[in-house]
DRENDO-1510 file (C-alpha; in Angstrom, 1 decimal, always signed):
<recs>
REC; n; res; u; v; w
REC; 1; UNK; -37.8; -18.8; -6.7 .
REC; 2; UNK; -35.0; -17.8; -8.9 .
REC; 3; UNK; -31.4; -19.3; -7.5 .
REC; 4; UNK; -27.7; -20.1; -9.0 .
REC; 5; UNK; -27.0; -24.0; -8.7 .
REC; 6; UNK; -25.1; -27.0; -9.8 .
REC; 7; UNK; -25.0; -30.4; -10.1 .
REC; 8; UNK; -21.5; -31.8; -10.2 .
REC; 9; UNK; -18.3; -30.6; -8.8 .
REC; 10; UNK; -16.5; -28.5; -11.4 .
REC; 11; UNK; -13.2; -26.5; -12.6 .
REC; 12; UNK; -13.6; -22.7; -13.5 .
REC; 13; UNK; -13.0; -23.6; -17.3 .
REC; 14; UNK; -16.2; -26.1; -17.2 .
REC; 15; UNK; -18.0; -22.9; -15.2 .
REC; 16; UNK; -22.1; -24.9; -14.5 .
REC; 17; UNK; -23.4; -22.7; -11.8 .
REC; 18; UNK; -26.7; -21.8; -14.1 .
REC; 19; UNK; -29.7; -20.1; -12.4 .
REC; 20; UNK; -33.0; -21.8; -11.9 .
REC; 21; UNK; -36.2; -22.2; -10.8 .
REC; 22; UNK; -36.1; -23.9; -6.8 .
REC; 23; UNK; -38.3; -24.6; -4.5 .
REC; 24; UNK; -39.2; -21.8; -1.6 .
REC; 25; UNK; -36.7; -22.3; +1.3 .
REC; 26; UNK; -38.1; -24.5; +4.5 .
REC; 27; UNK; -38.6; -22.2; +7.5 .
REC; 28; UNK; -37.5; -23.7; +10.9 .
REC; 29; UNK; -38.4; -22.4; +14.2 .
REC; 30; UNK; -35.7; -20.2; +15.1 .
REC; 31; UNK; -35.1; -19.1; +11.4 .
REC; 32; UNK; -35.6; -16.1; +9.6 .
REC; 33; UNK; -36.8; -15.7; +5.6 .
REC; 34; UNK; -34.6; -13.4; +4.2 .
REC; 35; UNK; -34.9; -11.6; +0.9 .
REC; 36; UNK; -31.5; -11.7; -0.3 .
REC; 37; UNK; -30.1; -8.0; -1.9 .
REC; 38; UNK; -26.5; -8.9; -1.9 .
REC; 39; UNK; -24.1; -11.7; -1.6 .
REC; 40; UNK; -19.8; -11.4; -0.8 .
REC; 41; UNK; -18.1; -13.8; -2.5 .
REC; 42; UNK; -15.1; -16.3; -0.8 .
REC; 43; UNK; -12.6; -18.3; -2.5 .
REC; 44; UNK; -13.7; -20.6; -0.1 .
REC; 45; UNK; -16.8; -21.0; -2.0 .
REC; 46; UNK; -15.0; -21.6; -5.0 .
REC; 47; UNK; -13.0; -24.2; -3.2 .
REC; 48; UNK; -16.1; -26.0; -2.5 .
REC; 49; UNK; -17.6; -25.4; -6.0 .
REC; 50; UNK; -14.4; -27.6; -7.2 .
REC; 51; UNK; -15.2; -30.7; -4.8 .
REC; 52; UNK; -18.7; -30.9; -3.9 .
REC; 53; UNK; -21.0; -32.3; -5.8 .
REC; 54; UNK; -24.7; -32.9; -5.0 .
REC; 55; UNK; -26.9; -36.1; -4.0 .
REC; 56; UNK; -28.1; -37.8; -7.0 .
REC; 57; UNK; -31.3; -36.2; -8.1 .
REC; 58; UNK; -30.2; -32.7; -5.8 .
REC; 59; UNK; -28.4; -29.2; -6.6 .
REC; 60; UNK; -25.9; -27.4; -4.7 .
REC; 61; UNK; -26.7; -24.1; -3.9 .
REC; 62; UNK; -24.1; -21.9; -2.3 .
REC; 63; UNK; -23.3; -19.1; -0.7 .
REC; 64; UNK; -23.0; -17.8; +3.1 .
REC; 65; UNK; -22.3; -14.2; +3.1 .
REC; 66; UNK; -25.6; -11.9; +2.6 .
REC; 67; UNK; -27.6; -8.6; +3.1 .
REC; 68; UNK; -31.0; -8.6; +2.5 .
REC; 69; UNK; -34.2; -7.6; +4.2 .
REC; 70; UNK; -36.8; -10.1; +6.9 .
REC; 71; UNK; -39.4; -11.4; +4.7 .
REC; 72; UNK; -41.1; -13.7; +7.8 .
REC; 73; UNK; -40.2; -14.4; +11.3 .
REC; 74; UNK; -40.0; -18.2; +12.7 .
REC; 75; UNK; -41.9; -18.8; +16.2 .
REC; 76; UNK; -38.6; -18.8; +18.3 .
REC; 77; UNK; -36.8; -16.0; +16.3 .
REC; 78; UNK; -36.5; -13.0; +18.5 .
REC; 79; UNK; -35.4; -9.9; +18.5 .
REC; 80; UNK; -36.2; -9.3; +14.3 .
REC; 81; UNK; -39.3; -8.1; +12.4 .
REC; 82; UNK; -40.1; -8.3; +9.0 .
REC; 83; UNK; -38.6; -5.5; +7.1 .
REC; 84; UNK; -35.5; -4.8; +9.6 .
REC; 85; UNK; -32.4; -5.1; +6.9 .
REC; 86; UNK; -29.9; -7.8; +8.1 .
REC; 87; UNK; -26.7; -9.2; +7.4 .
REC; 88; UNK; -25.4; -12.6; +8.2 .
REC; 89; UNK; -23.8; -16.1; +7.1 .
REC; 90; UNK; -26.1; -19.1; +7.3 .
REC; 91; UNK; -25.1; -22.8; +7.7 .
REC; 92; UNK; -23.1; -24.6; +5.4 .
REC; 93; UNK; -25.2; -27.7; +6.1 .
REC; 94; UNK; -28.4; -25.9; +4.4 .
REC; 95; UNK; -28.4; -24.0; +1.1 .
REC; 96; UNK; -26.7; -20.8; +0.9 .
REC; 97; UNK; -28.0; -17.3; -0.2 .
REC; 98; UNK; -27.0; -17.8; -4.5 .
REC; 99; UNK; -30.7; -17.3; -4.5 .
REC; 100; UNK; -33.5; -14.6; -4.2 .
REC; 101; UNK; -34.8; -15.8; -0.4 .
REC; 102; UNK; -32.6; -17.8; +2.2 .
REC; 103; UNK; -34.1; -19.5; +5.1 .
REC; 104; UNK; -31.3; -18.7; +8.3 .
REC; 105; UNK; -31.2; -18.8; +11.9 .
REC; 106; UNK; -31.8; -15.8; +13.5 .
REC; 107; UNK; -28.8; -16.2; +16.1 .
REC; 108; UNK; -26.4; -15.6; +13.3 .
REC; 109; UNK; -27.8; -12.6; +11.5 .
REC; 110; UNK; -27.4; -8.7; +12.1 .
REC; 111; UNK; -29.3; -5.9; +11.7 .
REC; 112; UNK; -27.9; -3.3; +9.4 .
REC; 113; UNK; -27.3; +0.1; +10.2 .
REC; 114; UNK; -29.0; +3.1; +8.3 .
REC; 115; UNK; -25.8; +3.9; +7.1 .
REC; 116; UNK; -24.8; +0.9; +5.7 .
REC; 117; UNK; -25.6; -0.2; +2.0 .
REC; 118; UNK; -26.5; -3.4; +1.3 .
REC; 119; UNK; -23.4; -4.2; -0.5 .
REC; 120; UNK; -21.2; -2.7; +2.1 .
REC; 121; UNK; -22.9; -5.1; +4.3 .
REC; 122; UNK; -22.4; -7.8; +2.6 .
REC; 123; UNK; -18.8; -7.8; +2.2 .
REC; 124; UNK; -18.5; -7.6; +6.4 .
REC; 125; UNK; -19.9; -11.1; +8.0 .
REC; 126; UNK; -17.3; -13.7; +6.9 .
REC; 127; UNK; -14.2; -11.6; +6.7 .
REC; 128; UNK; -15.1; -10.1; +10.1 .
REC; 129; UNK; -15.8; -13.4; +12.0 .
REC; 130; UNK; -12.6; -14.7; +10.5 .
REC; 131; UNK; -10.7; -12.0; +11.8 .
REC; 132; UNK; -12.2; -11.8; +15.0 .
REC; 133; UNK; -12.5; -15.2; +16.2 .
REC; 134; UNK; -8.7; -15.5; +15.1 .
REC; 135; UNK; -7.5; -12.4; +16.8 .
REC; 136; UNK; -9.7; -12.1; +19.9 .
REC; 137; UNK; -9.8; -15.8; +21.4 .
REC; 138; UNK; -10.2; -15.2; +24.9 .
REC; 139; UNK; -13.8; -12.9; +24.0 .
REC; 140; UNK; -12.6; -9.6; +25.4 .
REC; 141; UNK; -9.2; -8.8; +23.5 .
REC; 142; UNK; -5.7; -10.1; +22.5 .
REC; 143; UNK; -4.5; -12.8; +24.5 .
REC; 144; UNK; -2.2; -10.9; +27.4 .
REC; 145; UNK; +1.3; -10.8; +26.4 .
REC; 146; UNK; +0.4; -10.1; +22.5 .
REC; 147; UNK; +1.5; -7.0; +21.2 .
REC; 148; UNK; +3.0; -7.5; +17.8 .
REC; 149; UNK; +0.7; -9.0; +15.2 .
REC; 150; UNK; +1.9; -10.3; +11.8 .
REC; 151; UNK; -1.2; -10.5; +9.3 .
REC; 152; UNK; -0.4; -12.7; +6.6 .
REC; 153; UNK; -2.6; -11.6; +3.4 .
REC; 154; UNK; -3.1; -8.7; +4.4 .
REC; 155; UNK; -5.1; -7.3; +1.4 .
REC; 156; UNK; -7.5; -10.2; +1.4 .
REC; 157; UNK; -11.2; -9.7; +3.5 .
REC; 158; UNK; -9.5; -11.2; +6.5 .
REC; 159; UNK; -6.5; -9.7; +6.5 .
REC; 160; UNK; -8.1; -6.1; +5.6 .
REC; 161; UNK; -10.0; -6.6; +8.6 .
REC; 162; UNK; -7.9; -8.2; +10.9 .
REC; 163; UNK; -6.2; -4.9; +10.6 .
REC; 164; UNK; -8.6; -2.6; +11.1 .
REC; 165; UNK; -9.4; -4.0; +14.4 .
REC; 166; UNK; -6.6; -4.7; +15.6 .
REC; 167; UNK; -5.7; -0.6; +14.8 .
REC; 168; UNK; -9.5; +0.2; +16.4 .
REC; 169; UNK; -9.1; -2.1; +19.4 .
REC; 170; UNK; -5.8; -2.6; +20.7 .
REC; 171; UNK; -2.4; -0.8; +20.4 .
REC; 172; UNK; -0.3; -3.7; +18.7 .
REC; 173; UNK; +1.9; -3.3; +16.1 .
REC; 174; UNK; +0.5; -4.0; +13.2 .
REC; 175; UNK; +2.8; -6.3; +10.3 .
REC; 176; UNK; +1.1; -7.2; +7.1 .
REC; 177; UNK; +2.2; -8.7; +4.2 .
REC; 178; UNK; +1.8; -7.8; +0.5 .
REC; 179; UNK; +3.2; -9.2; -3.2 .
REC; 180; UNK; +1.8; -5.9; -5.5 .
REC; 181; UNK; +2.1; -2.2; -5.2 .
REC; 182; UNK; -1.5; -1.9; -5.1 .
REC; 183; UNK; -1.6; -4.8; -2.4 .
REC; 184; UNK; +0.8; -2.8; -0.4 .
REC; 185; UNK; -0.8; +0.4; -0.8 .
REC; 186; UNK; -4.0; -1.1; +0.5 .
REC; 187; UNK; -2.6; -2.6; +3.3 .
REC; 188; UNK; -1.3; +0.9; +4.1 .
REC; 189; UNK; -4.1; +2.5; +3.8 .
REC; 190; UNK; -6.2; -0.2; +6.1 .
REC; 191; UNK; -3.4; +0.5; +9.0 .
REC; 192; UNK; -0.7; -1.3; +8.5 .
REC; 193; UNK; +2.4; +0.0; +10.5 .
REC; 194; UNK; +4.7; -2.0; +8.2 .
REC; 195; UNK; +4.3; -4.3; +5.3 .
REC; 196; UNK; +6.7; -6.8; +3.9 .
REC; 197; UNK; +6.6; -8.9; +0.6 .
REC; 198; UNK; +5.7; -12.9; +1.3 .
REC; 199; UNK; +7.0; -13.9; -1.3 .
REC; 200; UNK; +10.6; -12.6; -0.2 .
REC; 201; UNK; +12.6; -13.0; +2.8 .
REC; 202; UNK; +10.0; -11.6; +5.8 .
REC; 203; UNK; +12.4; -12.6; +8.5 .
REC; 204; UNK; +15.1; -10.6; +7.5 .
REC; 205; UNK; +12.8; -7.5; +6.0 .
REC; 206; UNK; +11.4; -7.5; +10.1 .
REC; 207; UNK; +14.8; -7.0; +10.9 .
REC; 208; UNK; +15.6; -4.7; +8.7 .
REC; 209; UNK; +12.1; -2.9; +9.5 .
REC; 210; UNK; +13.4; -2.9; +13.2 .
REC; 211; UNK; +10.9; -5.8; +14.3 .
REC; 212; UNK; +12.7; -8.2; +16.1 .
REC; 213; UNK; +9.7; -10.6; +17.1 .
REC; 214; UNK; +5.9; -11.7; +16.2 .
REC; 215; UNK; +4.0; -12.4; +19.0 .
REC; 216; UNK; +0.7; -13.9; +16.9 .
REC; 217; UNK; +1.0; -14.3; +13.3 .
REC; 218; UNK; -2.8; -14.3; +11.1 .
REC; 219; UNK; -2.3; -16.5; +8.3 .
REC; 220; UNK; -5.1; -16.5; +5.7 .
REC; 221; UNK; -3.2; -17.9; +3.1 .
REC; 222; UNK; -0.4; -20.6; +2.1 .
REC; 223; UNK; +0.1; -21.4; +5.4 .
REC; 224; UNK; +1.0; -24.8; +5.2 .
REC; 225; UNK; +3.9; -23.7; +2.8 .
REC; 226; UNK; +5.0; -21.2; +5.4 .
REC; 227; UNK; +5.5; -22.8; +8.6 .
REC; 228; UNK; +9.6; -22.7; +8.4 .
REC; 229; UNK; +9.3; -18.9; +8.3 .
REC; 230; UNK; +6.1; -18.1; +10.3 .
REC; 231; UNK; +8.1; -19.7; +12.9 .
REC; 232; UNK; +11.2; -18.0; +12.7 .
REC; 233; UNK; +9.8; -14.9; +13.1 .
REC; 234; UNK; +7.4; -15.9; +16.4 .
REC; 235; UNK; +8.8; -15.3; +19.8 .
REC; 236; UNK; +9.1; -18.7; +22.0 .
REC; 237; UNK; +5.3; -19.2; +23.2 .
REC; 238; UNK; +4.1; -17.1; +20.2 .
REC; 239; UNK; +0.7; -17.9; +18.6 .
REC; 240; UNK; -0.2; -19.0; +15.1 .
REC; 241; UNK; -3.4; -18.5; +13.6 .
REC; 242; UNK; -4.7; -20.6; +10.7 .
REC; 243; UNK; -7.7; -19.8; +9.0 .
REC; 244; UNK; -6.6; -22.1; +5.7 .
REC; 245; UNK; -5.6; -25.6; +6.9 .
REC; 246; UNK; -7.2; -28.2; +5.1 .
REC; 247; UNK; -4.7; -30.9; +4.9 .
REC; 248; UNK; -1.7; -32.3; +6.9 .
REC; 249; UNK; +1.4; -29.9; +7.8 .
REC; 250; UNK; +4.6; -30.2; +9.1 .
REC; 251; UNK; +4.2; -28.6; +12.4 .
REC; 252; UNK; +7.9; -29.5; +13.6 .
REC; 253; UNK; +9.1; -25.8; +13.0 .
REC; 254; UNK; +6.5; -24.8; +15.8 .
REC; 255; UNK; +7.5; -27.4; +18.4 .
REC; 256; UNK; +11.0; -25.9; +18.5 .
REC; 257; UNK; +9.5; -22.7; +19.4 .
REC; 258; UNK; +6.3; -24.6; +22.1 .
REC; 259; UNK; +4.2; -22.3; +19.8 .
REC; 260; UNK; +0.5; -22.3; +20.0 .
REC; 261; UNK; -1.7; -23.0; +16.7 .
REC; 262; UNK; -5.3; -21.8; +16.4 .
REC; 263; UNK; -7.4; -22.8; +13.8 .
REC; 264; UNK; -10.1; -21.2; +12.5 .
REC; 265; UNK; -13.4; -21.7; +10.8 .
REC; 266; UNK; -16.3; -18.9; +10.6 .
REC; 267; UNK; -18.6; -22.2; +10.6 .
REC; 268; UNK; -17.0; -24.0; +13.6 .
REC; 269; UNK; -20.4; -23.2; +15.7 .
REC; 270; UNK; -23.0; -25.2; +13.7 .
REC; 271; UNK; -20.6; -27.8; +12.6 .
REC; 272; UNK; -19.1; -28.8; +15.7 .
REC; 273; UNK; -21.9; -26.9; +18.1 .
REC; 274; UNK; -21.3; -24.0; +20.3 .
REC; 275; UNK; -23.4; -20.5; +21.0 .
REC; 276; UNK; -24.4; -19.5; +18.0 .
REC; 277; UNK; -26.0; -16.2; +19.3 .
REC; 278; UNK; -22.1; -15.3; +19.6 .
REC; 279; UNK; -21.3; -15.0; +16.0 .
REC; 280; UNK; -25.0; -13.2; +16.2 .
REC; 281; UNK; -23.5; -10.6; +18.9 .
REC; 282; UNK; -19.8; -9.9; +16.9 .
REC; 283; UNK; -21.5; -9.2; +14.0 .
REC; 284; UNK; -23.7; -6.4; +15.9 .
REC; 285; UNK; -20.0; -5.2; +17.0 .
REC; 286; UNK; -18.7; -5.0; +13.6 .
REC; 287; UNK; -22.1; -2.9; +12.3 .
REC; 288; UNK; -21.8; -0.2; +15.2 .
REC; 289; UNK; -18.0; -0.3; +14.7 .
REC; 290; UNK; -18.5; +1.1; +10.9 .
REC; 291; UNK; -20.9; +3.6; +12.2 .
REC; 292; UNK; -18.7; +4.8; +14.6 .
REC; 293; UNK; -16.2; +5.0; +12.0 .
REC; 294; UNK; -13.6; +2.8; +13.5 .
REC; 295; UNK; -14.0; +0.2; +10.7 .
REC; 296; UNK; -14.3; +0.8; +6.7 .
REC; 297; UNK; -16.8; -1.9; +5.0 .
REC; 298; UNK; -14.5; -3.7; +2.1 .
REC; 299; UNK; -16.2; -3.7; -1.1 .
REC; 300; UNK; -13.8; -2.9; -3.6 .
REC; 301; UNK; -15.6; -4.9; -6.8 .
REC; 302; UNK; -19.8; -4.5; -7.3 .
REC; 303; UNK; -21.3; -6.4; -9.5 .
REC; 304; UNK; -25.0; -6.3; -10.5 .
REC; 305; UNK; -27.4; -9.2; -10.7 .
REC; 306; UNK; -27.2; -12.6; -9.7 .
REC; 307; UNK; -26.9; -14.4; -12.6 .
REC; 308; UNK; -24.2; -16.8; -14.6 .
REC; 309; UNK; -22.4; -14.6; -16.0 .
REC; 310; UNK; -21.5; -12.5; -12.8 .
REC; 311; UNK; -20.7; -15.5; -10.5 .
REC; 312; UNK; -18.3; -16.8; -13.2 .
REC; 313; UNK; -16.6; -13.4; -13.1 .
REC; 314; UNK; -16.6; -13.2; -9.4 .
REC; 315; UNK; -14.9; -16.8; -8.8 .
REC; 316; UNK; -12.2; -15.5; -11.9 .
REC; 317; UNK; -11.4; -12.9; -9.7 .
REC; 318; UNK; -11.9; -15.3; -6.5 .
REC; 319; UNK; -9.9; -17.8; -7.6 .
REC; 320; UNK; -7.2; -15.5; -9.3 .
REC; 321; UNK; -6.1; -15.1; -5.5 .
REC; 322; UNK; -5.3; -11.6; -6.0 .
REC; 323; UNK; -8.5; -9.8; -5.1 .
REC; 324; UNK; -8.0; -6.9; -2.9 .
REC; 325; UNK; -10.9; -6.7; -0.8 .
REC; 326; UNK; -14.3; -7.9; -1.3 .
REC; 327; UNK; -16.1; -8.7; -4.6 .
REC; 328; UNK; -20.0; -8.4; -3.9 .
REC; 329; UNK; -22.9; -9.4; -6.1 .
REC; 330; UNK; -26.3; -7.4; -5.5 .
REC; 331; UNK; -29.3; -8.1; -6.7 .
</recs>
């Protein structure tokens, strides 16, 4: 099969991610075989496309957000058949869905809705997860006490829909931030009760904006840089939640407040074990919540075929950091 690889770890100016010719993917027992008819595209991918470099002789395929169609059905994969469309993210430990088939467990894949397009699909799994798993800890809602959210990023995938759930499911008050006018716009027109420029002084535009405390703060971006204000603006016992720490931080401004910091990774189940039919289950949730028309799918940029020339376009605008939205590639 056709699939977009590299070899060695690269820098957007050296772009190598070339398609071609791979072997068939491996089928375990609980997987699915997937025929892949779009991909969403993460900066985290780019990220990794910068520092991971394959074994010697191998290729490193990537990828983990998809919408394609059931192509065969492993032994202990229930609930599928082939043809059902699904959605999903795979396993960072396997290769990802760059390619025209992708071998995934069934536990962490979706079944798309009729009225969902494959490359509205595809721009829901990883942004979706993020945001819920960040906002929703305790399973069935906002921890008790929460009631003011502050969303940083909030035109980013996560931050888009971090706030439409949070509008859908709960009756906080929504805070996002945004640099651009057509940042702020969008995180006005996803829900946002009030928006504030990070790049500025968001403590005192809360206060001038009447908000005079942040019970959980969603930060998808810079957070380590943004500790001293994130937690001036908490409450005492307030919540942070990280879906971008990679490296050490000074956590100090967060003691003096006996804040709580969540981290987050959409992968967290395979890599460090834990029920993957959950991820599986939200996903289901975030489908019948677009039907229901309580969440908007978030592809803002389409591009058409998997090839070279539109993953290097898609990590420009990727790594750019100023995609608003979800860029999807379909095939």
């Amino acid at each position: 099969m056709k699939a977009l690889a590299y070899e060695k770890a690269h820098s957007l100016d050296a772009f190598a991610v070339e398609l071609v010719d791979t072997a068939e993917p491996r089928l375990r027992d609980a997987d699915l075989l997937v025929g892949i008819r779009a991909v969403g595209i993460n900066p985290g991918e780019a990220m990794i496309r910068q520092m991971r470099t394959a074994e010697p002789g191998g290729r490193v395929i990537l990828g983990w957000e998809f919408a394609g169609v059931v192509q065969a059905v492993g032994p202990e994969a229930t609930g599928f058949a082939v043809g059902d469309r699904v959605m999903g993210t795979g396993d960072m430990a396997r290769d990802g869905a760059w390619a025209e088939r992708l071998a995934v467990d069934h536990r962490v894949v979706a079944r798309i809705p009729d009225e969902l397009s494959f490359a509205d699909a595809a721009s829901l799994p990883i942004g979706g997860l993020t945001a819920w798993e960040a906002l929703f800890r305790d399973q069935e809602g906002l921890t008790a006490g929460i009631d003011r959210v502050l969303i940083v990023g909030g035109a980013g995938s996560v931050g888009t829909l971090a706030t439409q759930l949070l509008k859908s499911r709960t009756s906080a008050l929504v805070v996002s931030t945004a640099s651009r006018p057509e940042s702020r716009e969008w995180s006005t027109r996803m829900g946002a009760d009030v928006v504030v420029d990070h790049t500025g002084d968001v403590p005192g535009q809360l206060r001038a904006a009447g908000v005079d405390r942040i019970d959980l703060v969603v930060s998808t971006s810079g957070t380590a840089g943004n500790v001293g204000w994130i937690a001036e603006t908490l409450r005492p016992f307030g919540h942070l939640a990280a879906v971008d720490l990679s490296g050490p931080v000074d956590l100090g401004p967060l003691i003096a407040k006996s804040a709580s910091l969540h981290t987050e990774t959409v992968f967290s189940r395979f890599l460090a074990g834990g029920d993957l039919a959950a991820q599986g289950k939200v996903l289901t949730e975030l489908a019948s919540d677009v039907v229901a028309g309580r969440l908007r799918p978030i592809a803002t940029t389409v591009l058409d075929g998997l090839n070279a020339g539109t993953m290097r376009a898609a990590h420009e605008l990727a790594e750019s950091r100023r995609t608003i939205g979800k860029t999807v590639i379909t095939l």
